[in-house]
N, CA, C and O atoms as CSV, one atom per row, in Angstrom:
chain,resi,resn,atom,element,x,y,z
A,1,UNK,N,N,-91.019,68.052,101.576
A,1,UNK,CA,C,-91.027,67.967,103.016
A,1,UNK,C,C,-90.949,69.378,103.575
A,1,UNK,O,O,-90.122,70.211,103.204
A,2,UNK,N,N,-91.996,69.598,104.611
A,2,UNK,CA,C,-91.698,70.994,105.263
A,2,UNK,C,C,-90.533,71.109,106.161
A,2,UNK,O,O,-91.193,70.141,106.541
A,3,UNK,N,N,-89.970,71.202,106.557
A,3,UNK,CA,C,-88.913,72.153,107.249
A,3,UNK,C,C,-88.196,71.224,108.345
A,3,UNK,O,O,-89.109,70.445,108.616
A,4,UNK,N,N,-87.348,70.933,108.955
A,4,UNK,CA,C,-87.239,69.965,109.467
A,4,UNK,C,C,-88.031,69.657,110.961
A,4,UNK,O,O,-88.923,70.326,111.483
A,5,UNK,N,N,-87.346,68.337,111.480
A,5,UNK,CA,C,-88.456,67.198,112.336
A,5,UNK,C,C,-88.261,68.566,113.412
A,5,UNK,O,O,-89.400,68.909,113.730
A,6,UNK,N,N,-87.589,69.154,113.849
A,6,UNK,CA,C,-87.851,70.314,115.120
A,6,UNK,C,C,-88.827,71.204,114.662
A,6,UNK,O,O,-89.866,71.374,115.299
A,7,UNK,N,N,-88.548,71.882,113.443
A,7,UNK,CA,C,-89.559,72.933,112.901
A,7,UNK,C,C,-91.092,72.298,113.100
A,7,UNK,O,O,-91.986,72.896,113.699
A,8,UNK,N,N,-91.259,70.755,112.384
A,8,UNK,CA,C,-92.545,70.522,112.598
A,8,UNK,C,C,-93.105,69.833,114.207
A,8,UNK,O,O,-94.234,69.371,114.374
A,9,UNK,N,N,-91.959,69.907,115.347
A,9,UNK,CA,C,-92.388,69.758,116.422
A,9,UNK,C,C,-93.540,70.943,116.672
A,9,UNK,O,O,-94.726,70.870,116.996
A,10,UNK,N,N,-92.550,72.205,116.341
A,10,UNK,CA,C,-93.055,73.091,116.872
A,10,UNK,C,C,-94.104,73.410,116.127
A,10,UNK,O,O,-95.006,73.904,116.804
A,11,UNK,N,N,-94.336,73.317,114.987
A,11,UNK,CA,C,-95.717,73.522,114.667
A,11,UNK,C,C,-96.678,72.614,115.104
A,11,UNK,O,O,-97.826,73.015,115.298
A,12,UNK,N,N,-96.427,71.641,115.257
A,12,UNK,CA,C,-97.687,70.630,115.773
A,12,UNK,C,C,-97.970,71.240,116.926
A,12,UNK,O,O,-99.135,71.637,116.913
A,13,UNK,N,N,-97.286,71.538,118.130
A,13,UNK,CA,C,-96.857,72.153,119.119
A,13,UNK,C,C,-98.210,73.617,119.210
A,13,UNK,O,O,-99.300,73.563,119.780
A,14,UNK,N,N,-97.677,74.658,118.521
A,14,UNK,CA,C,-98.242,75.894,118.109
A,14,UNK,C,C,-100.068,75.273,118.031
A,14,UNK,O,O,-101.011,75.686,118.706
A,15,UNK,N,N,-100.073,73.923,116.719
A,15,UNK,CA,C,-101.331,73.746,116.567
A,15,UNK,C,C,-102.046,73.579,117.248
A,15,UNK,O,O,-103.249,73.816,117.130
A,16,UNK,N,N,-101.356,73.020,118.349
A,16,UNK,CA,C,-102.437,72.220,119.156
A,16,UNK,C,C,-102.198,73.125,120.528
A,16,UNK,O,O,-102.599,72.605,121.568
A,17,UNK,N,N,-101.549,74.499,120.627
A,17,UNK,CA,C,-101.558,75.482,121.692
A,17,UNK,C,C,-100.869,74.877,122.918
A,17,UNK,O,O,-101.220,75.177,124.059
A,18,UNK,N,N,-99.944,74.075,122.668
A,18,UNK,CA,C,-99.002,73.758,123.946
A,18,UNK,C,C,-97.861,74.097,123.841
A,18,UNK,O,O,-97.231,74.276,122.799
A,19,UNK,N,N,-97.362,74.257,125.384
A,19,UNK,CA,C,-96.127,74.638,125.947
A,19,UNK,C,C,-94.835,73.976,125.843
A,19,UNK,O,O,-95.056,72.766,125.888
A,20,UNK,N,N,-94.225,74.088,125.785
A,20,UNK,CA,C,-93.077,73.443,125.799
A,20,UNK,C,C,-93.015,72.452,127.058
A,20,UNK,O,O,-92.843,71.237,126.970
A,21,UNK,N,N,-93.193,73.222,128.318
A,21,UNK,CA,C,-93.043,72.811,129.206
A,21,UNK,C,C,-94.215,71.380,129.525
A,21,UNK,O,O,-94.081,70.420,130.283
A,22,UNK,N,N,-95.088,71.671,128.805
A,22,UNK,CA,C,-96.586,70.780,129.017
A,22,UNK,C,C,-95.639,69.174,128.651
A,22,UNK,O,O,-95.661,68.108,129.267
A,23,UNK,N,N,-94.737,69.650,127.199
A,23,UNK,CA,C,-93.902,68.009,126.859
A,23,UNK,C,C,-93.025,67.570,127.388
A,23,UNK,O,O,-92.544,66.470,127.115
A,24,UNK,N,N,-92.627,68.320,128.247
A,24,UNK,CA,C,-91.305,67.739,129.070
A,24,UNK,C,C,-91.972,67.549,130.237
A,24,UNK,O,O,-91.292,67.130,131.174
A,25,UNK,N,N,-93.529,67.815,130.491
A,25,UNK,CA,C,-93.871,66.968,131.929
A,25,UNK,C,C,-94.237,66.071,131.186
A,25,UNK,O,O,-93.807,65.036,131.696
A,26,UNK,N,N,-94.891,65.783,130.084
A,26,UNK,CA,C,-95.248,64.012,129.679
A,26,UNK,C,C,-94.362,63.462,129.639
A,26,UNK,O,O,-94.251,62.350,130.155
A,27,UNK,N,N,-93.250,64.181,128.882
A,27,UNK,CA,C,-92.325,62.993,128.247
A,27,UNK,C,C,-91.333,62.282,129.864
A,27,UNK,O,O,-91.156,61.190,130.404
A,28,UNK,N,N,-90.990,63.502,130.039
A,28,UNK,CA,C,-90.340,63.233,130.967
A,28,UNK,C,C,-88.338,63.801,130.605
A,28,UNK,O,O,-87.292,63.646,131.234
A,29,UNK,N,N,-88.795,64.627,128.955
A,29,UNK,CA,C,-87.663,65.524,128.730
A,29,UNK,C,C,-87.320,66.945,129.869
A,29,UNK,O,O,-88.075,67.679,130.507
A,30,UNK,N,N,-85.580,66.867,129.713
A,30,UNK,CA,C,-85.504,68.398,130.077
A,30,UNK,C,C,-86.018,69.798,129.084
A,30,UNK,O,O,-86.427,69.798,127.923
A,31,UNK,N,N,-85.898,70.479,129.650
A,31,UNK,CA,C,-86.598,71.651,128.588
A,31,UNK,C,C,-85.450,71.641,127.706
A,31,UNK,O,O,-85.806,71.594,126.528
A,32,UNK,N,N,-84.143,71.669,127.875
A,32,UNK,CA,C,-82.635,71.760,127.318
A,32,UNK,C,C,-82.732,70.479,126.262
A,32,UNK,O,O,-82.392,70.698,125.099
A,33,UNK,N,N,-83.185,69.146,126.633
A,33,UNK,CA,C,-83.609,68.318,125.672
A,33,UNK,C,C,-84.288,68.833,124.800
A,33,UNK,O,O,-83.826,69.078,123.686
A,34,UNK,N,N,-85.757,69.146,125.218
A,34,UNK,CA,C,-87.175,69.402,124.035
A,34,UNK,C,C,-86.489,70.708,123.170
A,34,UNK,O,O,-86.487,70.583,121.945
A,35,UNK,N,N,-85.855,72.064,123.804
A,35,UNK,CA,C,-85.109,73.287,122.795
A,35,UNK,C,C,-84.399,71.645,122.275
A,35,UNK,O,O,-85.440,71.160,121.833
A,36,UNK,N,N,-83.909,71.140,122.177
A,36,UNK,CA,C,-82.266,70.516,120.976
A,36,UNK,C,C,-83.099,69.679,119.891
A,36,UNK,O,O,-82.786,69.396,118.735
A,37,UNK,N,N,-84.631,69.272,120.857
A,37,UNK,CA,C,-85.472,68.583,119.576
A,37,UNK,C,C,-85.578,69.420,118.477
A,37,UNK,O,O,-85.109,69.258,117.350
A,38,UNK,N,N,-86.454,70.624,119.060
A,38,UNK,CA,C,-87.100,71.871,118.563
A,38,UNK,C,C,-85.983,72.632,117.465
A,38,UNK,O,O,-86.492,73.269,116.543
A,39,UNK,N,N,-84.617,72.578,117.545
A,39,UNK,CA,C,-83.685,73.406,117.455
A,39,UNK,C,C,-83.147,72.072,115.960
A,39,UNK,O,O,-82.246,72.206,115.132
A,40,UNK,N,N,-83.859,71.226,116.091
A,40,UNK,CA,C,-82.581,69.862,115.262
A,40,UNK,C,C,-81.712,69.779,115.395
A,40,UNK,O,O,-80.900,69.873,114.474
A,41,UNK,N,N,-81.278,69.478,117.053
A,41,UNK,CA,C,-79.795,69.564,117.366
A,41,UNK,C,C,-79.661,67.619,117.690
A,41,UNK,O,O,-78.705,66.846,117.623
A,42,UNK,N,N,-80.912,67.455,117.993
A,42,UNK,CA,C,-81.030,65.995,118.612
A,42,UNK,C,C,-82.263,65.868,117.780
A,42,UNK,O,O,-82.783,66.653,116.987
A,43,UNK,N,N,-82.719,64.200,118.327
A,43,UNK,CA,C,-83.660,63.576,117.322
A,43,UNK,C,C,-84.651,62.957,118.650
A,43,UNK,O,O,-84.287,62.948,119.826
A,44,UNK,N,N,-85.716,62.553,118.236
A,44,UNK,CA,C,-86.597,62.705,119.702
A,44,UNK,C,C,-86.642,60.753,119.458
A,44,UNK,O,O,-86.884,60.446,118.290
A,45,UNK,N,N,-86.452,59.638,120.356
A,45,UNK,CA,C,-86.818,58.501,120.545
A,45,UNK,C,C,-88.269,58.063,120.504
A,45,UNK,O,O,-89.216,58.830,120.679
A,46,UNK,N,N,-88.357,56.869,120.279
A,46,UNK,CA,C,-89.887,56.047,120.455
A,46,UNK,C,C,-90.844,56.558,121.373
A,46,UNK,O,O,-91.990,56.882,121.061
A,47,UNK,N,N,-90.300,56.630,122.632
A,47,UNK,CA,C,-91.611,56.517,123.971
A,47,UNK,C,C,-91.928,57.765,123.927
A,47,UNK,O,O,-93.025,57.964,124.448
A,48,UNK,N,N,-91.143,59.203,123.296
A,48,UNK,CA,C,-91.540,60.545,123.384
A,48,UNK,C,C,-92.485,60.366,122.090
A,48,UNK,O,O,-93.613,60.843,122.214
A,49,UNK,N,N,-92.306,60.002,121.376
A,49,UNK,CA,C,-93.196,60.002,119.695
A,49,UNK,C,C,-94.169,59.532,120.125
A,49,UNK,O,O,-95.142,60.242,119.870
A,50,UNK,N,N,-94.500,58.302,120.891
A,50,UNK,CA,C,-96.110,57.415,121.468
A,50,UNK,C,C,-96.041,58.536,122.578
A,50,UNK,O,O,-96.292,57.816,123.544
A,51,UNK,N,N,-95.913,59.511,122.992
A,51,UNK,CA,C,-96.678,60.339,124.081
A,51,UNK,C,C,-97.255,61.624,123.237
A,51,UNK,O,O,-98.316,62.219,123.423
A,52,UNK,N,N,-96.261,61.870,122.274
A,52,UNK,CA,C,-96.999,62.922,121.612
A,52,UNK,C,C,-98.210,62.416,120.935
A,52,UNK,O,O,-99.304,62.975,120.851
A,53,UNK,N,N,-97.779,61.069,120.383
A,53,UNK,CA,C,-99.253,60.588,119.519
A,53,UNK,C,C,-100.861,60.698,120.661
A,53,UNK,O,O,-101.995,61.083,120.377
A,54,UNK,N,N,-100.269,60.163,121.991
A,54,UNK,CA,C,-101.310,59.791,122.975
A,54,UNK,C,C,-101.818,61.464,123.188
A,54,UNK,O,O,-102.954,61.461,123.661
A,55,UNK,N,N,-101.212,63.091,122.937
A,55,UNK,CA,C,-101.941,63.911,123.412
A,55,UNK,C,C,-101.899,64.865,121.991
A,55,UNK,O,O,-101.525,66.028,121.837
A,56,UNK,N,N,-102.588,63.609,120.765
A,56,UNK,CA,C,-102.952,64.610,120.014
A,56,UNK,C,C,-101.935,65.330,118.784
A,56,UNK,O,O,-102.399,66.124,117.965
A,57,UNK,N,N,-100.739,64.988,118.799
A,57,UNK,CA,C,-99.884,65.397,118.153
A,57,UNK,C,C,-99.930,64.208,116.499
A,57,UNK,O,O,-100.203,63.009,116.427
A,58,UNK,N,N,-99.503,65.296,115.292
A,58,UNK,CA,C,-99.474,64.578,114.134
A,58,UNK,C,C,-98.122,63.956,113.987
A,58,UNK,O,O,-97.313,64.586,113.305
A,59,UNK,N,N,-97.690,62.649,114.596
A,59,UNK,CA,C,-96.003,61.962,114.498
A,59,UNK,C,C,-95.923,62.251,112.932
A,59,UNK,O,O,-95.374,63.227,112.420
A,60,UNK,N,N,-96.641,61.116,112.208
A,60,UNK,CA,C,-96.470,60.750,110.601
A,60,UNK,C,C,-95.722,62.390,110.223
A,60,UNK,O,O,-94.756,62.589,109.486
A,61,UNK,N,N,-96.412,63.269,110.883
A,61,UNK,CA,C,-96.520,64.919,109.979
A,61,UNK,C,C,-94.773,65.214,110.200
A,61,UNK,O,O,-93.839,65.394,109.418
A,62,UNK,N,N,-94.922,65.148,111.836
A,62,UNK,CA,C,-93.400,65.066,112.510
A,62,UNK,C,C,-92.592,64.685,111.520
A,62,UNK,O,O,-91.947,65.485,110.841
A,63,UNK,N,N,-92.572,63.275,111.354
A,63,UNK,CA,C,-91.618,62.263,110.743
A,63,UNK,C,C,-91.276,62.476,108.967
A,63,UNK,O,O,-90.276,62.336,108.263
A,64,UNK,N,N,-92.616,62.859,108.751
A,64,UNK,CA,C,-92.249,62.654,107.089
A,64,UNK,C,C,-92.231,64.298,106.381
A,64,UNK,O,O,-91.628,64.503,105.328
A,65,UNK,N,N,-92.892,65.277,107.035
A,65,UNK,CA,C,-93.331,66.558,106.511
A,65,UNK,C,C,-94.629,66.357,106.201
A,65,UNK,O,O,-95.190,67.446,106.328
A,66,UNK,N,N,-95.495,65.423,105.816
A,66,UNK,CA,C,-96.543,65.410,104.922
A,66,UNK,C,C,-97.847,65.173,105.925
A,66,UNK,O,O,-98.000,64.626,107.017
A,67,UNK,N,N,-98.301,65.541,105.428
A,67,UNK,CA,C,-100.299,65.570,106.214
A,67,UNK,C,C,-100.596,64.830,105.360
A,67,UNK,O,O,-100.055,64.923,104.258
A,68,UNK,N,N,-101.718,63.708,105.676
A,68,UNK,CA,C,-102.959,62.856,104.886
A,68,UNK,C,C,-103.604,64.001,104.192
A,68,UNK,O,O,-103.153,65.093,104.536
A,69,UNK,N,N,-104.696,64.024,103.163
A,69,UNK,CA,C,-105.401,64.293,102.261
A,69,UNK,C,C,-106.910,64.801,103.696
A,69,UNK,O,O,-107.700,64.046,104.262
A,70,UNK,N,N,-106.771,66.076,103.804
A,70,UNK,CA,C,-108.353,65.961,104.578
A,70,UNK,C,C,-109.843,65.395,104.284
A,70,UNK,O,O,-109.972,65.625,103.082
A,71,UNK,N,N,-110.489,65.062,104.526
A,71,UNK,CA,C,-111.495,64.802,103.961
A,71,UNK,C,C,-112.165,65.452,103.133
A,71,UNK,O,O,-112.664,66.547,103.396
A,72,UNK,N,N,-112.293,64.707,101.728
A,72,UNK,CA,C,-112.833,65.917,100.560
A,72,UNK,C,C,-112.124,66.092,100.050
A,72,UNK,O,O,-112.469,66.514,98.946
A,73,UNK,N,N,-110.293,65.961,100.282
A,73,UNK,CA,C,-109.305,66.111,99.492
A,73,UNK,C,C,-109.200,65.488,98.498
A,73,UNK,O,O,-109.513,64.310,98.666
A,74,UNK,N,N,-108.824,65.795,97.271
A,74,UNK,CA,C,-108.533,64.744,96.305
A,74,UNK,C,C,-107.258,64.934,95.895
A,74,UNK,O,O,-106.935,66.084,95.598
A,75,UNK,N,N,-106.432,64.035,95.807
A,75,UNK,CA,C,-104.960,63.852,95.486
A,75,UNK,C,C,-105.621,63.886,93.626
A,75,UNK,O,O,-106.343,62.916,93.392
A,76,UNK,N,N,-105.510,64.435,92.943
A,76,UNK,CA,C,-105.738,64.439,91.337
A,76,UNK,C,C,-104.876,63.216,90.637
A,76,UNK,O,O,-105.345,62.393,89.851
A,77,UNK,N,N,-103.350,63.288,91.156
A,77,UNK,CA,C,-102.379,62.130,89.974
A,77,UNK,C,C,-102.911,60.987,90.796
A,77,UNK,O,O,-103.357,60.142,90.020
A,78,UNK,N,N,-103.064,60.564,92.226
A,78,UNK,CA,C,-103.489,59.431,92.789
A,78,UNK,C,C,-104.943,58.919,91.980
A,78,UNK,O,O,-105.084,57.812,91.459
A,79,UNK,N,N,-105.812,59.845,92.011
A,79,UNK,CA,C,-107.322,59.295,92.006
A,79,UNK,C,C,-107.095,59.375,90.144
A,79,UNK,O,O,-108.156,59.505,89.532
A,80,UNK,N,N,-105.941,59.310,89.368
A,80,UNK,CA,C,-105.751,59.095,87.853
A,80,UNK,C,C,-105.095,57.952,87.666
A,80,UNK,O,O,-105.198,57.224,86.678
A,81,UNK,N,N,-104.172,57.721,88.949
A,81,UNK,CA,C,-103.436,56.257,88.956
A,81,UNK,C,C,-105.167,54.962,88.948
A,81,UNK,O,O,-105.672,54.073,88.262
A,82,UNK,N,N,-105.371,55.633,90.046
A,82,UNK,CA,C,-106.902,54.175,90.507
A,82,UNK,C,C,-107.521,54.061,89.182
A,82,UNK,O,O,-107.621,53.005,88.557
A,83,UNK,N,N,-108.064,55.590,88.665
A,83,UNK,CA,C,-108.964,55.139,87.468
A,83,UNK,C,C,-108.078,54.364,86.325
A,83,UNK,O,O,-108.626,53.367,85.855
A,84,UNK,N,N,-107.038,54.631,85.921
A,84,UNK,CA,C,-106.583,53.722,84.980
A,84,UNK,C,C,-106.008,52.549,85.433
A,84,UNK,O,O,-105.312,51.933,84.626
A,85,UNK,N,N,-106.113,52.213,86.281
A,85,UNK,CA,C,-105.728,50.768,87.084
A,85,UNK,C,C,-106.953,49.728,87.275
A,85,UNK,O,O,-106.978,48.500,87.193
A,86,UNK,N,N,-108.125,50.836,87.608
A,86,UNK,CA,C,-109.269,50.360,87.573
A,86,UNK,C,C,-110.251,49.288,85.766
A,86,UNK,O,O,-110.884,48.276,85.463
A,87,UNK,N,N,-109.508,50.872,85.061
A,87,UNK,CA,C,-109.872,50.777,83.564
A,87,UNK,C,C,-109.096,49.630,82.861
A,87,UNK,O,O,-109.528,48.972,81.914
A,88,UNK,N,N,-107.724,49.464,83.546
A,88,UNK,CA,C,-107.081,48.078,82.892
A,88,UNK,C,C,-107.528,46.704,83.217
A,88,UNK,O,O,-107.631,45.769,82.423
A,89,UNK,N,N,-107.871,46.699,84.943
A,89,UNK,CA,C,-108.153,45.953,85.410
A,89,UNK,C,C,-109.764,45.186,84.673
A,89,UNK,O,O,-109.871,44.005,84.342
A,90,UNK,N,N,-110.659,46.055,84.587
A,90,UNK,CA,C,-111.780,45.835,84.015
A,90,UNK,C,C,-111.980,45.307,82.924
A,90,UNK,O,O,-112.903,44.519,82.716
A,91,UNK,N,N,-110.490,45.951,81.430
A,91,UNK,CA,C,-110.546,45.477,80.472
A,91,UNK,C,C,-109.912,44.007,80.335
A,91,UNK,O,O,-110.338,43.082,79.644
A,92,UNK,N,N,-108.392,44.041,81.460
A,92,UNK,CA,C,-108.577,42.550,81.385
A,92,UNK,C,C,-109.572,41.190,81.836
A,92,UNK,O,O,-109.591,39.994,81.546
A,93,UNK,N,N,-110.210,41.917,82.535
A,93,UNK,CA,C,-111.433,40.492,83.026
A,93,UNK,C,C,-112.565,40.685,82.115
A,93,UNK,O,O,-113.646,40.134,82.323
A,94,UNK,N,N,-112.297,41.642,80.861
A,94,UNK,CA,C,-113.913,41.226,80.064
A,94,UNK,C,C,-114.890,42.022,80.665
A,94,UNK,O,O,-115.906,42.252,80.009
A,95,UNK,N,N,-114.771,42.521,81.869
A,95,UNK,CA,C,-115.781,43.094,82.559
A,95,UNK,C,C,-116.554,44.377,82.297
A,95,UNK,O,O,-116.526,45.237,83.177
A,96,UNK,N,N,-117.191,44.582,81.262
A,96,UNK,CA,C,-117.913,45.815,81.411
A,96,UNK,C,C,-118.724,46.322,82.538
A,96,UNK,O,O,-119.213,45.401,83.192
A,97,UNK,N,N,-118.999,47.431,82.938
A,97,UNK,CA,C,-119.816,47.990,83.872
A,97,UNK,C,C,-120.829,49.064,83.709
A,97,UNK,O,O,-120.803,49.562,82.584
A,98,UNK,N,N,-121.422,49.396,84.253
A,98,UNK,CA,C,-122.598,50.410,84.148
A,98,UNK,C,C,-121.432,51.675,84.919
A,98,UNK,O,O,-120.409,51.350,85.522
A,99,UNK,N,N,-121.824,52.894,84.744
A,99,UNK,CA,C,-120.861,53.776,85.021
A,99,UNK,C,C,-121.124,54.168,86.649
A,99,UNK,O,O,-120.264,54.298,87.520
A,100,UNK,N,N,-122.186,54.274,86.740
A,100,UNK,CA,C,-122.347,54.012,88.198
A,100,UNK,C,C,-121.638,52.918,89.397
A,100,UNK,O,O,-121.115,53.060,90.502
A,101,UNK,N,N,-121.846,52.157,88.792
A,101,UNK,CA,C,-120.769,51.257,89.431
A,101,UNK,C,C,-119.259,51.121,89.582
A,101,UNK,O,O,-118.447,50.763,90.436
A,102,UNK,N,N,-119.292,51.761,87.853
A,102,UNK,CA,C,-117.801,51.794,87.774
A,102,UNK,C,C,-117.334,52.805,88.649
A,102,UNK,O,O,-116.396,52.369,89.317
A,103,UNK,N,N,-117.651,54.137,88.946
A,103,UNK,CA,C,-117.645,54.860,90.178
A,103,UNK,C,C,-117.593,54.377,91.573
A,103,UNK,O,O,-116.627,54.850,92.171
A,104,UNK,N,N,-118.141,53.785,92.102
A,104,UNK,CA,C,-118.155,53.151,93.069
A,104,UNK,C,C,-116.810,52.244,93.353
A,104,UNK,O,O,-116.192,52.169,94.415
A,105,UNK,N,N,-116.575,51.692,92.324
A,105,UNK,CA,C,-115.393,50.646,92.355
A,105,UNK,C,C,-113.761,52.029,92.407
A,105,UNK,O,O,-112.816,52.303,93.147
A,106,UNK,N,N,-114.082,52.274,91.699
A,106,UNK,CA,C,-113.033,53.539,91.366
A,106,UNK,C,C,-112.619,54.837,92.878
A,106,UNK,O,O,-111.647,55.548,93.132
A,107,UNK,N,N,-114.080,54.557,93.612
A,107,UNK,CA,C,-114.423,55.381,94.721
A,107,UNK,C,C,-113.380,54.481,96.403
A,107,UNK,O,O,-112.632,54.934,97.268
A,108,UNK,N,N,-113.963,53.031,96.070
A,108,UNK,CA,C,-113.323,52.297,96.979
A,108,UNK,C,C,-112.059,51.593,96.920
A,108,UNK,O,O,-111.485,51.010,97.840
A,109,UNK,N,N,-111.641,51.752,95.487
A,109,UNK,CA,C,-110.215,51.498,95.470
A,109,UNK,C,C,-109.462,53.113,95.585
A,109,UNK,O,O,-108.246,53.012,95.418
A,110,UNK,N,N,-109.831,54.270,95.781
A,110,UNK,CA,C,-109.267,55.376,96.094
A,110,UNK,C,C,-108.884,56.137,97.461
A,110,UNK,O,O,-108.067,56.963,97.868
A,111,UNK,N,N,-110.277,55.139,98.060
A,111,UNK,CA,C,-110.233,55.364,99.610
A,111,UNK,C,C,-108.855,54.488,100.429
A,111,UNK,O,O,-108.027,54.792,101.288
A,112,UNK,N,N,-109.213,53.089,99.497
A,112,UNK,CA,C,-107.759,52.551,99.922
A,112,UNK,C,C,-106.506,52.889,99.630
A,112,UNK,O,O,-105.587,52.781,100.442
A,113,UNK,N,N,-106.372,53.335,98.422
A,113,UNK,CA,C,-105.399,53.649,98.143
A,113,UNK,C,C,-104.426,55.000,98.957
A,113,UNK,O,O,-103.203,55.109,99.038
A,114,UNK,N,N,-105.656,56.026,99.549
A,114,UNK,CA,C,-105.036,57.383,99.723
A,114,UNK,C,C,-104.548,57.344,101.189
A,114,UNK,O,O,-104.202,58.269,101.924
A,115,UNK,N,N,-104.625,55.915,101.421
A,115,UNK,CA,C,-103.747,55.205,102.863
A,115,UNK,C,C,-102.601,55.420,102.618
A,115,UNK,O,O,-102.076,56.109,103.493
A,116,UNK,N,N,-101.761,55.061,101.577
A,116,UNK,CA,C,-100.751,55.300,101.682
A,116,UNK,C,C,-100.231,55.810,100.157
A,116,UNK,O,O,-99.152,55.514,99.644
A,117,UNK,N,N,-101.294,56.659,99.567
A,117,UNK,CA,C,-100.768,57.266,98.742
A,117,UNK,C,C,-100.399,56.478,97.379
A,117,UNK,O,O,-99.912,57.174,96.488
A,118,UNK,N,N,-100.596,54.978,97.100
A,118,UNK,CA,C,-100.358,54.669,96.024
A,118,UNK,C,C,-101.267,53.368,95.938
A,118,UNK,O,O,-101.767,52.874,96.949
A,119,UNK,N,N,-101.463,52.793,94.535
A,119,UNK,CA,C,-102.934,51.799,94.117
A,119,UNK,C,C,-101.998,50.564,94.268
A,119,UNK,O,O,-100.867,50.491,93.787
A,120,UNK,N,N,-102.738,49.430,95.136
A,120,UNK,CA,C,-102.481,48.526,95.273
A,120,UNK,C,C,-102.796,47.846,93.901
A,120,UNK,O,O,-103.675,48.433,93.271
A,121,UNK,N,N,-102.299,46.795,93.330
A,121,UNK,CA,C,-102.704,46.332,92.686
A,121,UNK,C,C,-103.672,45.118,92.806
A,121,UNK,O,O,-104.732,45.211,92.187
A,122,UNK,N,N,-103.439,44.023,93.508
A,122,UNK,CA,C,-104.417,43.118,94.567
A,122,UNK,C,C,-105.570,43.672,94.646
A,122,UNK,O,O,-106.625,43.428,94.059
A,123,UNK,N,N,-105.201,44.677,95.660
A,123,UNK,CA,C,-106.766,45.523,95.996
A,123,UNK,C,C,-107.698,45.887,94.665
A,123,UNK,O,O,-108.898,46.005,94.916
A,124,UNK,N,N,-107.275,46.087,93.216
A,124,UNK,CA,C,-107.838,46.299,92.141
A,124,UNK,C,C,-108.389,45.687,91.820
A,124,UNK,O,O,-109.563,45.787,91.462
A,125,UNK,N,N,-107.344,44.387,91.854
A,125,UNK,CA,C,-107.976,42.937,91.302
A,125,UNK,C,C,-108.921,42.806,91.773
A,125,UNK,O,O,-109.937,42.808,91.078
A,126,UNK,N,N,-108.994,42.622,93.284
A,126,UNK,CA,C,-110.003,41.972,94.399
A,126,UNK,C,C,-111.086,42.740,94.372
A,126,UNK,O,O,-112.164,42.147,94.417
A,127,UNK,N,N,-111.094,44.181,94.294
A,127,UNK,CA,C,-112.096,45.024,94.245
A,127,UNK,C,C,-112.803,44.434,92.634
A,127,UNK,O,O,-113.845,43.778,92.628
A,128,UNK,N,N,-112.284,44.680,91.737
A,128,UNK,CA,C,-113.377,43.993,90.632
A,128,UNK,C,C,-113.597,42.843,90.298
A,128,UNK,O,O,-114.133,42.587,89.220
A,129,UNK,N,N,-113.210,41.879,91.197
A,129,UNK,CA,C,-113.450,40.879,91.518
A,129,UNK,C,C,-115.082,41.053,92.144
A,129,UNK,O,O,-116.029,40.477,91.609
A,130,UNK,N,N,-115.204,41.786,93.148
A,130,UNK,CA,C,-116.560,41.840,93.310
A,130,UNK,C,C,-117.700,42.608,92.876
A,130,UNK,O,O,-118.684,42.843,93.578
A,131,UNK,N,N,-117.498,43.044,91.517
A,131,UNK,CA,C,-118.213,43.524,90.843
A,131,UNK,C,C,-119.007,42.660,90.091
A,131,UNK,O,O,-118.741,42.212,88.976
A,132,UNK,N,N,-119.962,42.459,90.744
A,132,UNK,CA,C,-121.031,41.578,89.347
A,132,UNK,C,C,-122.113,42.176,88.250
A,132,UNK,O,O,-122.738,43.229,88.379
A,133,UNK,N,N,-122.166,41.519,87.459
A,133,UNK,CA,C,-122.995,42.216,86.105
A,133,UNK,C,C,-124.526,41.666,85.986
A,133,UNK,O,O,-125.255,42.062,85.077
């Protein structure tokens, strides 16, 4: 996790080139509030988190430290979890595949997966479930 929930106010903040003052006219914080967010002296409520989301701000990033995977990213241990989940899954249904396909299957259970970072198992099933030979 990067640095705490104030530190990454303010970087979201920095990223996106706003003022301090710009969030305490949305939110409807004092500036003495938004410094105690900023500062981790206080913790920011619901309706300020859905205003930052509404102008652009990363909450999840806020909340957890972590950024999604940009596009093109590849998480390496994630997209090793799918393929051998994929590869078990396949061997238990008998299912051989052409490798092309097997890509494809491996491709769309990765996309789902990098939602939240870990392989459903269902989704495996179900995904080679619709693989026909």
């Amino acid at each position: 996790m990067t640095g705490t929930v104030g530190d990454r106010i303010v970087a979201e903040r920095d990223r996106l080139g706003i003022q301090q003052g710009d969030i305490c006219a949305w939110t409807g914080v004092s500036r003495r509030t938004q410094f105690a967010y900023e500062q981790g002296e206080r913790f920011p409520d619901a309706s300020y988190l859905v205003t930052l989301i509404e102008h652009g701000f990363d909450v999840p990033y806020i909340l957890t430290g972590k950024r999604p995977p940009r596009y093109g990213a590849i998480d390496e241990d994630l997209l090793r979890a799918v393929f051998n989940a994929v590869e078990a899954a396949l061997s238990d249904a008998g299912q051989p595949v052409n490798t092309g396909k097997k890509a494809k299957l491996v491709a769309l259970v990765y996309q789902t997966s990098a939602e939240n970072g870990q392989v459903d198992p269902l989704v495996v099933q179900k995904a080679v479930g619709l693989i026909g030979n």
